[in-house]
C-alpha positions in Angstrom: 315.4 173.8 -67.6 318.1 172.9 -65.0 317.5 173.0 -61.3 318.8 175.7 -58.8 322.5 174.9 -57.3 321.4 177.5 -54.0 318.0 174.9 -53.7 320.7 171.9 -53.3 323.1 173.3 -51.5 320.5 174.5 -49.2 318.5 170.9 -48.9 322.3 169.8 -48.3 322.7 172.4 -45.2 319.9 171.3 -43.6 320.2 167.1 -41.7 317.1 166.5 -40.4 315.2 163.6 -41.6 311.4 163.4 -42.8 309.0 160.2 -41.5 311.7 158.9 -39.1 308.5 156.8 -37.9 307.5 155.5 -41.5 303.8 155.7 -42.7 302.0 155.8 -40.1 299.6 153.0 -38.4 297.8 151.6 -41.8 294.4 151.9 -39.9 294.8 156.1 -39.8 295.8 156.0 -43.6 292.7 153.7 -44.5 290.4 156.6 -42.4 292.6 159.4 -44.4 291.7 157.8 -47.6 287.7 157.3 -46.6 288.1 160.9 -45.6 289.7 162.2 -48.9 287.1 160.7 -51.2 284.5 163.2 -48.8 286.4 166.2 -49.4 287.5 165.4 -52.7 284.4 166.1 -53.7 282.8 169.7 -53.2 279.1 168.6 -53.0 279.6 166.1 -50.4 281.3 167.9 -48.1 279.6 171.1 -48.8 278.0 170.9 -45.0 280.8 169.5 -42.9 281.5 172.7 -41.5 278.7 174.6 -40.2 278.4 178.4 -41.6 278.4 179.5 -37.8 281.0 177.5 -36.2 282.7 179.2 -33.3 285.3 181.1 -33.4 286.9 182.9 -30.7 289.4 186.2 -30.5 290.8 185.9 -26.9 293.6 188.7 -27.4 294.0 192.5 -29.4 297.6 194.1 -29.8 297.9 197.4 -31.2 300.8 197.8 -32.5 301.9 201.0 -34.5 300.7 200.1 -37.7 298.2 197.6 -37.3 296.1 195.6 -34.7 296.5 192.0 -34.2 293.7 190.1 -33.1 294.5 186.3 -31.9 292.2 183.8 -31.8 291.2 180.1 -31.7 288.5 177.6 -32.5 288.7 173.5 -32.5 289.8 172.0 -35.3 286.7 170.3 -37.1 288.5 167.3 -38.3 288.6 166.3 -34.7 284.5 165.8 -34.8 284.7 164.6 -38.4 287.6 161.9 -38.0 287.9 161.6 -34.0 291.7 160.7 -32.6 293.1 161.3 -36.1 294.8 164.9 -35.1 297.8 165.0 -31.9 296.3 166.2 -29.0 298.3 169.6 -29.4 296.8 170.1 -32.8 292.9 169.8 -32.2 292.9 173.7 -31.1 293.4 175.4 -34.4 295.3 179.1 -34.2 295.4 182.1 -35.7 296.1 185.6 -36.0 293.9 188.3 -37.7 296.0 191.1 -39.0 294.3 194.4 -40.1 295.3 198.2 -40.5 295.0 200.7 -37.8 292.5 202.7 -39.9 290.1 200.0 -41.6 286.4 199.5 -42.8 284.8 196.1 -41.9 283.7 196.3 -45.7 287.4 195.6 -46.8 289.3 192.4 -48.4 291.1 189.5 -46.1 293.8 187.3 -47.5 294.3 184.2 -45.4 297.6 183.0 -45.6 298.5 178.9 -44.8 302.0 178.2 -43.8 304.9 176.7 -45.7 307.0 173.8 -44.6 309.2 175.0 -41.4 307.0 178.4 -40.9 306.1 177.9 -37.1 304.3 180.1 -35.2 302.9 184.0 -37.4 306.3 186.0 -37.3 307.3 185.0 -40.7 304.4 185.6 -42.6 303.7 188.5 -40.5 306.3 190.4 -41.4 307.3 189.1 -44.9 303.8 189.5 -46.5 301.2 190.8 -44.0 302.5 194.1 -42.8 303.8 194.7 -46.4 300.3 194.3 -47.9 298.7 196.3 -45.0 301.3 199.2 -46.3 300.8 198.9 -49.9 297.1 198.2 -50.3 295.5 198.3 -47.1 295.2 194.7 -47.1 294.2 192.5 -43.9 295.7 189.5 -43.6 294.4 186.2 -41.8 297.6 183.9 -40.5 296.7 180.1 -39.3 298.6 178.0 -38.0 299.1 174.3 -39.1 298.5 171.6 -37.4 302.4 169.4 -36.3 303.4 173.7 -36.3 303.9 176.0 -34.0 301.4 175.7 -30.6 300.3 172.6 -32.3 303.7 170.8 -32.7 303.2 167.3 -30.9 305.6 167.3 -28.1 308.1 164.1 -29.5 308.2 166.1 -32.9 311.9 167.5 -33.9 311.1 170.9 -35.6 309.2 170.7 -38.9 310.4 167.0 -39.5 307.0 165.5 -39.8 307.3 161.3 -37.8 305.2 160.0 -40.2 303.5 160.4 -44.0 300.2 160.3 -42.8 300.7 163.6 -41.0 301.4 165.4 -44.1 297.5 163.9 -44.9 296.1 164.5 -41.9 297.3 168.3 -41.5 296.1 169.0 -45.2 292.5 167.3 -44.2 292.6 169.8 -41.2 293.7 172.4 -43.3 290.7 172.4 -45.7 288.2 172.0 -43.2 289.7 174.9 -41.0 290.1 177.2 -43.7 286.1 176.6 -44.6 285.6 177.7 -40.6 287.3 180.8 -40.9 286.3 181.8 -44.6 282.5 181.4 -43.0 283.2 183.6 -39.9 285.0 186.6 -42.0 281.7 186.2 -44.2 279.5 186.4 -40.9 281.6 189.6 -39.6 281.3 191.3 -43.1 285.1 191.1 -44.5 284.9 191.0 -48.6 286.3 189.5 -50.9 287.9 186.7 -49.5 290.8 184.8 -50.8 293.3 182.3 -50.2 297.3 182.1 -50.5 300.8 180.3 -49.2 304.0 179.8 -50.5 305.4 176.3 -50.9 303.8 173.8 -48.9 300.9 176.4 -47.7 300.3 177.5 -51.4 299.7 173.5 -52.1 297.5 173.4 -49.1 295.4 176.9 -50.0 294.7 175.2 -53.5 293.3 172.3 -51.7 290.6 174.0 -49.3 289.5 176.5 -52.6 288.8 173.2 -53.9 286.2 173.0 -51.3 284.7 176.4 -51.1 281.5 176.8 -53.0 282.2 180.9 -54.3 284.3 182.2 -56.6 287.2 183.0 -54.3 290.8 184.8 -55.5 293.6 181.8 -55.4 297.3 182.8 -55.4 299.8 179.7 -54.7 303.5 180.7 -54.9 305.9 178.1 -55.5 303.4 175.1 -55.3 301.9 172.9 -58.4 300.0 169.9 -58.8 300.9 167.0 -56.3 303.4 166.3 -53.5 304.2 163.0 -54.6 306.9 164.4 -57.0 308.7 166.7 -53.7 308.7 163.5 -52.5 310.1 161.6 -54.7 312.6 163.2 -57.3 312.8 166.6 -55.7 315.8 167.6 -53.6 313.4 166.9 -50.4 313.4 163.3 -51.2 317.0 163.0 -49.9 315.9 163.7 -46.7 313.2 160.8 -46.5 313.6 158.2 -43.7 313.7 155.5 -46.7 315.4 152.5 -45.1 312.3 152.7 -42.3 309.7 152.7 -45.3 311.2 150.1 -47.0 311.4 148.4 -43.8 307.7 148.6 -42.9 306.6 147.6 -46.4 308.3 145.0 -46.2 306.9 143.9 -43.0 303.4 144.3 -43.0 301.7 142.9 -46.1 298.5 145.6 -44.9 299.8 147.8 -47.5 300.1 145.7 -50.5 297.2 143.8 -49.6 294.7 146.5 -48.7 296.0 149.9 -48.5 297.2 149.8 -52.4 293.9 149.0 -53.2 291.7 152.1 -51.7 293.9 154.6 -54.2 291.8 156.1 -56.5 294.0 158.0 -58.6 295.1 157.3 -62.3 295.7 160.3 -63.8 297.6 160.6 -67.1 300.8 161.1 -65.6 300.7 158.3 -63.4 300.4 156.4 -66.5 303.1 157.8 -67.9 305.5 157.4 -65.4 305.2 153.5 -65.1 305.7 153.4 -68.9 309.1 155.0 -68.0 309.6 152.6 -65.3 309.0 149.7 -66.8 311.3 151.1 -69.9 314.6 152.0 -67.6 314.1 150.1 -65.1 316.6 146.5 -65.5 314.7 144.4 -63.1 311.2 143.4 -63.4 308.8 144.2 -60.5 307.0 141.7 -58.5 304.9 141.7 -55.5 306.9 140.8 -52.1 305.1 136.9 -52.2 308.5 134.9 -52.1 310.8 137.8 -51.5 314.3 136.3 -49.7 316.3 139.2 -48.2 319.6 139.0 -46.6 318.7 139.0 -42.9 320.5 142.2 -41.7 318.4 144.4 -44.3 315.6 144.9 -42.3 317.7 144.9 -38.9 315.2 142.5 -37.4 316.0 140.3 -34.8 315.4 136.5 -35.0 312.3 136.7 -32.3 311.0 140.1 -34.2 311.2 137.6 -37.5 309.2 135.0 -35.5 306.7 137.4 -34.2 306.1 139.1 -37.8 305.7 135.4 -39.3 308.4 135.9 -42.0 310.5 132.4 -42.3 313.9 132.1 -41.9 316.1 130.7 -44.5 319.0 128.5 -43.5 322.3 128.6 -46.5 323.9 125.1 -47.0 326.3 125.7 -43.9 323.2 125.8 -41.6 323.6 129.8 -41.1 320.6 132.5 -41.2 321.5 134.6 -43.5 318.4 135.3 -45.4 314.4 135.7 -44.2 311.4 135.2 -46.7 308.6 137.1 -47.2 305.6 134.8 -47.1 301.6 135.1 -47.9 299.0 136.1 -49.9 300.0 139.2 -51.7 298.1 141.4 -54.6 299.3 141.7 -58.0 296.6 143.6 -59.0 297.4 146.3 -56.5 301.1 146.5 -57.5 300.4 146.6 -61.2 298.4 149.4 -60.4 300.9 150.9 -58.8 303.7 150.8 -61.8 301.5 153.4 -63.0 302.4 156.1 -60.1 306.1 155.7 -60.1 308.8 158.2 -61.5 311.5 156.5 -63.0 313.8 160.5 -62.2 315.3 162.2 -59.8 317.7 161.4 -56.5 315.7 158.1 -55.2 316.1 157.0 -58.5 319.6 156.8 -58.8 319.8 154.3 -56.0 317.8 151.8 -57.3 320.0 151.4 -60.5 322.8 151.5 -58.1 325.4 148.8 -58.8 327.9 146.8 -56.5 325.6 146.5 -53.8 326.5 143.5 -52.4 324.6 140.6 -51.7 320.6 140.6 -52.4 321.0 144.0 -54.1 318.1 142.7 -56.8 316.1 141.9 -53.8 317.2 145.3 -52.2 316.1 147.5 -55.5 313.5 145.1 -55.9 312.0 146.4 -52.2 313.1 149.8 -53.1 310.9 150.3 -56.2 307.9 148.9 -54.1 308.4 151.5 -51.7 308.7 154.5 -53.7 305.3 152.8 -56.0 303.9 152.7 -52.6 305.4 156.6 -51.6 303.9 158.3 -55.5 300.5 156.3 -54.8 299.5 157.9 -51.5 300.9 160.7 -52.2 298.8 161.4 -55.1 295.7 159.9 -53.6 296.1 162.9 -50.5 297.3 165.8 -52.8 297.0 165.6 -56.4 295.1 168.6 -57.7 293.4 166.2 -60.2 291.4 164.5 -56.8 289.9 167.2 -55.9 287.0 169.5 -57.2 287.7 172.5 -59.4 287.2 175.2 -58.0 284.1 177.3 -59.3 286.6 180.2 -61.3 289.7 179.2 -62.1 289.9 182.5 -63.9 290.4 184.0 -60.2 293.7 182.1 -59.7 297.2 183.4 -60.2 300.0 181.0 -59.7 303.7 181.7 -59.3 306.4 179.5 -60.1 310.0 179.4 -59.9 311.7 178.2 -62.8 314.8 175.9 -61.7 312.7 174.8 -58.9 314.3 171.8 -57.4 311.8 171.5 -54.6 308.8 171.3 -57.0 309.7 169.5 -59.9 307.0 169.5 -62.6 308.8 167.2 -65.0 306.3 164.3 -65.8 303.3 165.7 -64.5 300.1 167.2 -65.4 300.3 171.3 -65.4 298.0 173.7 -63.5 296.5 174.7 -66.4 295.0 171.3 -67.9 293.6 170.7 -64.5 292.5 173.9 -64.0 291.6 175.5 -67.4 291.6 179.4 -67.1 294.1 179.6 -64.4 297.3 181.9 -65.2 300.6 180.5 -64.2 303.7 183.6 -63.7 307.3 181.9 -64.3 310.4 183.3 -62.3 313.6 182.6 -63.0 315.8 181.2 -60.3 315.0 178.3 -57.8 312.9 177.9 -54.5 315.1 179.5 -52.4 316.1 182.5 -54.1 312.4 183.0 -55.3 311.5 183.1 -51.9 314.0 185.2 -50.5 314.1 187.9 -53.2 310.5 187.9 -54.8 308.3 188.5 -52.2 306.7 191.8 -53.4 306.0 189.6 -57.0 303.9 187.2 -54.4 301.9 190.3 -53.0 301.9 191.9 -56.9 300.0 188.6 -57.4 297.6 188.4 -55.0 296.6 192.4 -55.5 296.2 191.2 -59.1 294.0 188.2 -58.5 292.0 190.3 -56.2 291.9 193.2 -59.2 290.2 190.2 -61.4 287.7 189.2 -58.8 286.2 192.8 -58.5 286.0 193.5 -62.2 284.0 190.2 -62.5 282.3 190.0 -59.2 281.6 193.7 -58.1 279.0 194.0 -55.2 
């Protein structure tokens, strides 16, 4: 199946970059990763959040077809892992949406946000007033954290400064979602279930990872890891790759120690370093001995000096070229060969030709970075880390067909992971699914809901 023209035509509209910091510092990523094998795990973390953590509504609206009750409570992630969260992201937001004429004794959907969906307005009207309309449905809207009231100040709309903030808002994410599936429990809302579109789809499969009920699951336009958006999706053309590649090359932390806390080898991570290593023309090798041209990195001699690489003089006596130096792990980029997709638009500019002087080097660098890109990636979001949740009979997921956000080429399906889950196709892309197909995403999440009371009836 092809990809959607309207989902690259619309990446190509939109000039903003993603990670314009790079990774992040390598000490928040070594807490994400101590952090993920906590909630990766559904005993474990079963009593991080207390069942009677406050919550607070500080506001009521009444509007004409529905009252809208705002709240807030502190994120726990900021107890759990202190400092990792922006200061404007600790208090967690939301808005409670529920019809005019309603029994407490009803069913809440609580709905995470997709990539770029700041503030409630979107969901609000798009899915939550049409559900209270069709099926008397309340909806539960939170806010993410880098969104909205909790966008860091120095933040450029949705454009995320560095990876680890995709990690840390998804950690936030399933420990906030536990908060508020506890209080709606404690004010007598049932069922309960979880949904998004896009990114927030991704994220809702996450925290019903974590929840210890059977629980309704409907993620629209989502699948099984963010590595491959990343990576080979149309998204990956807006990654800040020249400042990754910079600060991989510069600080051996991540080869050295960083490669070497990801846990996850999953059957398509195999598979895609056998494809690597079959396309790909230049071997890989670890950045021990690496001589770059010395504009690539756009490092100043006293920034060489003060990083420790060693400057190479050419037979006229020039600096041209700067060498990586030090104790580097093999072992932890062999691993990585086996988390790298050898498709999509990153791809075609490592087999780039004509590039000059060190271009080997240059791909060389390249491939390292995107390895080091698919590992943390999975580590932080691939399905296949995480529990399964305790029915996967409850969860309807929606897909577009021609996708070109979410490619699912080369990785594991929904349904391996999760055996019992029901997967709906679409056709079209991202775009046009979410434009046009809204009322299929609500159909869904009726239907998943349906499911839950036929099986679990009070």
């Amino acid at each position: 199946m092809g990809v959607s023209r309207l989902d690259v035509l619309y990446r190509r509209l939109l000039l903003t970059k993603l990670f314009i910091q790079g990774w992040g510092k390598p000490d928040d990523l070594k807490r994400i990763f101590e952090f993920r094998r906590i909630i990766g795990n559904r005993e474990k973390c079963k009593d991080l959040v207390p069942k009677d953590y406050p919550v607070f509504i500080d506001k009521v609206e009444d509007q004409s077809d529905c009252k809208i009750h705002n709240g807030y409570f502190i994120s726990p992630l900021e107890e759990i892992v202190p400092g990792i969260l922006p200061p404007e992201s600790v208090k967690a937001r939301f808005q409670f949406i529920v019809p005019k004429k309603w029994k407490r004794h009803s069913p809440v959907c609580i709905h995470l946000a997709g990539t770029g969906d700041h503030f409630f307005w979107r969901r609000r009207t798009l899915i939550a007033r049409p559900m209270i309309k069709e099926a008397g449905m309340a909806s539960l809207l939170l806010e993410n954290p880098y969104y909205g009231y909790r966008k860091p100040k120095d933040q450029i709309r949705s454009s995320l400064r560095n990876v680890s903030d995709l990690f840390v808002m998804g950690g936030a994410l399933i420990l906030e979602s536990a908060v508020l599936l506890h209080w709606l429990e404690r004010e007598g809302y049932w069922p309960l279930g979880m949904t998004g579109v896009s990114m927030g789809g991704h994220m809702a499969s996450l925290a019903v990872t974590n929840w210890p009920k059977p629980i309704p699951l409907i993620p629209c336009l989502s699948w099984t890891t963010a590595s491959n958006v990343f990576t080979t999706g149309v998204l990956s053309k807006a990654v800040n790759w020249r400042e990754l590649e910079k600060q991989y090359a510069m600080h051996s932390v991540y080869e050295r120690e960083i490669i070497r806390m990801l846990e996850y080898c999953g059957t398509d991570s195999f598979q895609m370093g056998q494809d690597l290593v079959k396309n790909s023309p230049c071997s890989l090798d670890t950045l021990s001995g690496l001589e770059l041209p010395g504009k690539l990195l756009g490092l100043s001699r006293p920034q060489e000096e003060r990083l420790g690489l060693r400057s190479q003089a050419t037979r006229g006596g020039g600096r041209d070229s700067i060498l990586l130096s030090g104790e580097r792990g093999r072992d932890g980029l062999d691993q990585m060969l086996s988390a790298v997709s050898s498709s999509g638009p990153h791809m075609n500019m490592l087999h780039a030709k004509n590039m000059g002087a060190g271009s080997g080097q240059r791909q060389s660098l390249q491939r390292m970075s995107l390895c080091f890109m698919k590992g943390v990636m999975d580590e932080c979001t691939h399905i296949a880390n995480f529990s399964v949740p305790v029915d996967p009979s409850l969860i309807i997921v929606v897909q577009a067909k021609e996708d070109a956000y979410i490619p699912r080429t080369g990785v594991r399906s929904l349904q391996e992971i999760w055996p019992g889950c029901e997967v709906r196709y679409l056709k079209g892309g991202h775009i046009s699914a979410y434009l046009f197909k809204q009322g299929l995403f609500r159909k869904a999440i009726y239907d998943a809901y349906d499911r839950f009371l036929l099986k679990y009836s009070k």
